[in-house]
N, C-alpha and C positions, 0 to 999 in steps of 0.2 A: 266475248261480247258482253259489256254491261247488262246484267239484268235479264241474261239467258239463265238457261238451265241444259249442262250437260249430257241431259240425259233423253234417251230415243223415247215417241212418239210414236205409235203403232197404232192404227184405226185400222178395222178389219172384219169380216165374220169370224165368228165364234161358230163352230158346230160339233154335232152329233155325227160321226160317218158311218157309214152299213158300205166297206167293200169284199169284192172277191175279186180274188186275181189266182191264175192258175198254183198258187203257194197255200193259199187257203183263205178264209174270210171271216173278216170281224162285224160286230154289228154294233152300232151305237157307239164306237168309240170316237174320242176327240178330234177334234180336226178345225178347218177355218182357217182362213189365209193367215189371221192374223195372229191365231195360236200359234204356226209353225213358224213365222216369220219372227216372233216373239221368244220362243220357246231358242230356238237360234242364235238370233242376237242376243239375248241372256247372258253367253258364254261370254262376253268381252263387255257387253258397255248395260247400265241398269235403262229398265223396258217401264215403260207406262201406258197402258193396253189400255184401247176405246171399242169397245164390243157388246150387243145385244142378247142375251140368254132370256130362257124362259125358268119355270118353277120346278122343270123337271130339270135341269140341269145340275148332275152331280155335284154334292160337294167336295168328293174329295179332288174332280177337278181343279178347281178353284183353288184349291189346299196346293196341288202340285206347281200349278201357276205360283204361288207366293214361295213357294220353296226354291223357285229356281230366280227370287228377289225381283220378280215381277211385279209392279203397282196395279192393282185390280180393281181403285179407288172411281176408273172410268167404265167399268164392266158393267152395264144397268141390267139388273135383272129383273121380268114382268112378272110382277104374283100372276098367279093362274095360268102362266104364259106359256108356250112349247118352243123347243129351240131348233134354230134353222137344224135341218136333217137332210141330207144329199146321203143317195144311195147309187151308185157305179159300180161298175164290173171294168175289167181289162181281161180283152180274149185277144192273143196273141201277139199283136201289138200291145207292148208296155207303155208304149211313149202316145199311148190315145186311149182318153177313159169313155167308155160308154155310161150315159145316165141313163139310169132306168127312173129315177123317181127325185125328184127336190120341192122339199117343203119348207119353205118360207119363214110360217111363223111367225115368230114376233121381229124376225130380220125384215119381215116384211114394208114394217113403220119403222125400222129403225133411222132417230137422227140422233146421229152421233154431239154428245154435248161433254166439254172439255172441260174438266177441273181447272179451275184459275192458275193454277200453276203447272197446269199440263201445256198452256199457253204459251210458254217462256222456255218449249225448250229447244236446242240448237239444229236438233234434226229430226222429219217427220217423214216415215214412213205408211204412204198411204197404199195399202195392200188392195187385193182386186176388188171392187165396191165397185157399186153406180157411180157413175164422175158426179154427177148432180152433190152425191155426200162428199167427194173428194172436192171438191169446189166448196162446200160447206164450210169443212176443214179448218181448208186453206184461210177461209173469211176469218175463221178465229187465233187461227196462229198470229205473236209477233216476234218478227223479223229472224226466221232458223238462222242456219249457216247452212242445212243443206237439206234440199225437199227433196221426195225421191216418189214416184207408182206406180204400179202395175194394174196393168190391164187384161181381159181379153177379148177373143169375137164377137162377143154378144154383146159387151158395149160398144164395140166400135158399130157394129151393122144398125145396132138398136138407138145410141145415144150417141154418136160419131160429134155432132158439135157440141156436146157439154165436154166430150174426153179433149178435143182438140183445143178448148179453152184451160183444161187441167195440163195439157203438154207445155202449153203456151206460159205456165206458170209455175213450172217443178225443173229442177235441177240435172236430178237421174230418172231416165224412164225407162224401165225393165220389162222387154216384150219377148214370147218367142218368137222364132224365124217366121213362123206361118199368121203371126199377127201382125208383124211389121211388114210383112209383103199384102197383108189384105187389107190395111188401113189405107196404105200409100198406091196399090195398083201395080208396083213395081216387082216382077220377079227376080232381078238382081238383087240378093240379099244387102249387096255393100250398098248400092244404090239404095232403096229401101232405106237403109237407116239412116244414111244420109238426106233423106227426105224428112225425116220423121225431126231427124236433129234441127233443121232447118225450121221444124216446127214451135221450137223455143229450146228442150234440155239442154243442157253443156254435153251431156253424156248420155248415150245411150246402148243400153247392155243387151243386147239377145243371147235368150236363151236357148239353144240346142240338145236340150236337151241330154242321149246318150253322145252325145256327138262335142262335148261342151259349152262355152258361151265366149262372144266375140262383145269387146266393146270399142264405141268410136266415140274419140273426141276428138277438134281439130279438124274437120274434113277428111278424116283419116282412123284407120284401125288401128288405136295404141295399146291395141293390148287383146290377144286370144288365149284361151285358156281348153286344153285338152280335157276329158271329161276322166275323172279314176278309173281304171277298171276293172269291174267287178264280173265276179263269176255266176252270181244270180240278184238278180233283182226281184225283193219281196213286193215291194207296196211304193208304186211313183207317187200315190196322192201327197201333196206338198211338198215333190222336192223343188220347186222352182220358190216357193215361198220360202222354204229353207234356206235357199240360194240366197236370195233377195234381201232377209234378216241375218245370213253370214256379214254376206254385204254393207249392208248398212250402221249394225254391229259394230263392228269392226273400224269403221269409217267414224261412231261416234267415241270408240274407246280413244283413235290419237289424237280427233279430233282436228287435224291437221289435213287439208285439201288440197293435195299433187300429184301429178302423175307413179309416182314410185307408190304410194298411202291404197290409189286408186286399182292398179296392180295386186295387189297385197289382197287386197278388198275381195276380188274377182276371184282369185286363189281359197281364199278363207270360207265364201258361200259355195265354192264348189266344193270344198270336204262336206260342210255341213250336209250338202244336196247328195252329198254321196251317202255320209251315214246314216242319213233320213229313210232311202228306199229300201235296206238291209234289213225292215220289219216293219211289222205293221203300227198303223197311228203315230203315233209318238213312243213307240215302246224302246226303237234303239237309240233317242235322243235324251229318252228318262236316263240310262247310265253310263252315256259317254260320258269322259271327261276330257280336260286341255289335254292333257299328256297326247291323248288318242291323236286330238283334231292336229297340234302341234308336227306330230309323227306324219299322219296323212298330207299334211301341206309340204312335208321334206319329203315325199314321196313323189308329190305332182311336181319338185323344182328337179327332182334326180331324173323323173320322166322324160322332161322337156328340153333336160339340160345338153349341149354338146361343146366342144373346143372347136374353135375355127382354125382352119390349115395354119 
């Protein structure tokens, strides 16, 4: 496209995380949808991250960010300012985080504002935010190739017509099962998404969690994806974000929008989302390499694979 730019778009929080999960617990490390969804797509296609930090915010985050060729030119940081900090636990249930504490901060005001040439590029990942700033966004992008955001309960229960406006206006919309059955009313999960597609995406990907992720396009399921499996799960926090910036990644590295590309897609954020839970923070994403993610994706196709009679 004349006058695009290649390269992904990521709007998101930025944060500090304090978890414990029966593995053990960190406090104050990195996190925010839109680190891991960043940190993610990294691996394949180059990131230009739109995020709000405060004065306490490490540098040497910032440092890891640019090392893994992330543009940080949209990351506004407030002198004096404190950075969004969400503190959860997971008791026994992995796949549900309890919040015990989330502090706002300077996420609080944040409006996201796009480098002139953050404006021109081909595909924009808008990670879980208030739709109000996913609609903001959207107002300054021109023309991607391919919008994609996530959501979840709290905007729908809380802001249901600003997100229903952002559905009506993005391409891929990345929910789990239990947010696209609360949005739409419907307990039939295929139903459900089918409602929600009907809503405007071409595509719409749920995510399942331990259980995988299903997506529909077409009035129809084109495509399910088995979840890896693993023998301990360290830390869920972001793997759905993971998922979402495998995804999207990947979708801006061929650049190319089809069913087979879209596949591939679904495939790729599910490694990610696998080797994301294997430790805490970002600890197992700092020294994966392709080699690893490569190997885990011929693993999910030997999984699933079988010869017919």
């Amino acid at each position: 496209m004349a006058g695009s730019d290649g390269g992904l778009l990521i709007v998101g929080s930025v944060a500090l995380d304090s978890v414990e999960t029966p593995s053990g617990r960190v406090e104050r490390a990195l996190g925010g949808a839109a680190v891991y969804s960043s940190i993610a797509a990294s691996f394949f296609a180059p990131v230009r991250l739109v995020g709000v930090v405060g004065e306490d915010f490490p540098k040497e985050h910032i440092a890891f960010l640019a090392s893994r060729g992330i543009d940080t030119r949209g990351l506004q940081v407030i002198p004096g300012g404190r950075t969004f900090h969400w503190k959860g636990a997971y008791y026994g249930d992995l796949n549900q985080a309890e919040t015990i504490a989330t502090e706002l901060n300077v996420f609080r005001d944040f409006n996201p504002r796009l480098p002139e040439d953050y404006r021109r590029c081909r595909f924009v990942f808008l990670a879980n935010i208030d739709p109000e700033l996913q609609l903001a966004v959207l107002d300054q992008v021109e023309s991607p190739t391919l919008t994609a955001c996530d959501t979840m309960n709290f905007w729908i229960e809380g802001k249901k017509a600003a997100l229903l406006e952002v559905l009506n206006r993005v391409d891929v919309a990345f929910m789990n099962d239990a947010e696209v059955r609360l949005l739409t009313g419907q307990s039939n999960l295929n139903r459900a998404a089918e409602e929600v597609r009907k809503l405007g995406p071409r595509y719409v990907v749920v995510k399942k969690g331990e259980h995988g992720a299903v997506m529909y396009c077409n009035e129809s399921i084109c495509f399910t994806a088995a979840s890896y499996p693993l023998h301990q799960v360290v830390d869920p926090t972001g793997a759905g974000d993971s998922f979402a910036g495998g995804f999207m990644g990947y979708i801006a590295r061929v650049g190319e929008i089809n069913e087979a590309n879209l596949r591939r897609a679904v495939v790729y954020g599910s490694a990610l989302a696998s080797f994301n839970v294997q430790d805490f923070s970002l600890n197992r994403l700092k020294h994966l390499t392709m080699e690893e993610i490569h190997a885990r994706c011929e693993e999910f196709r030997r999984i699933v694979h079988f010869d017919p009679e």
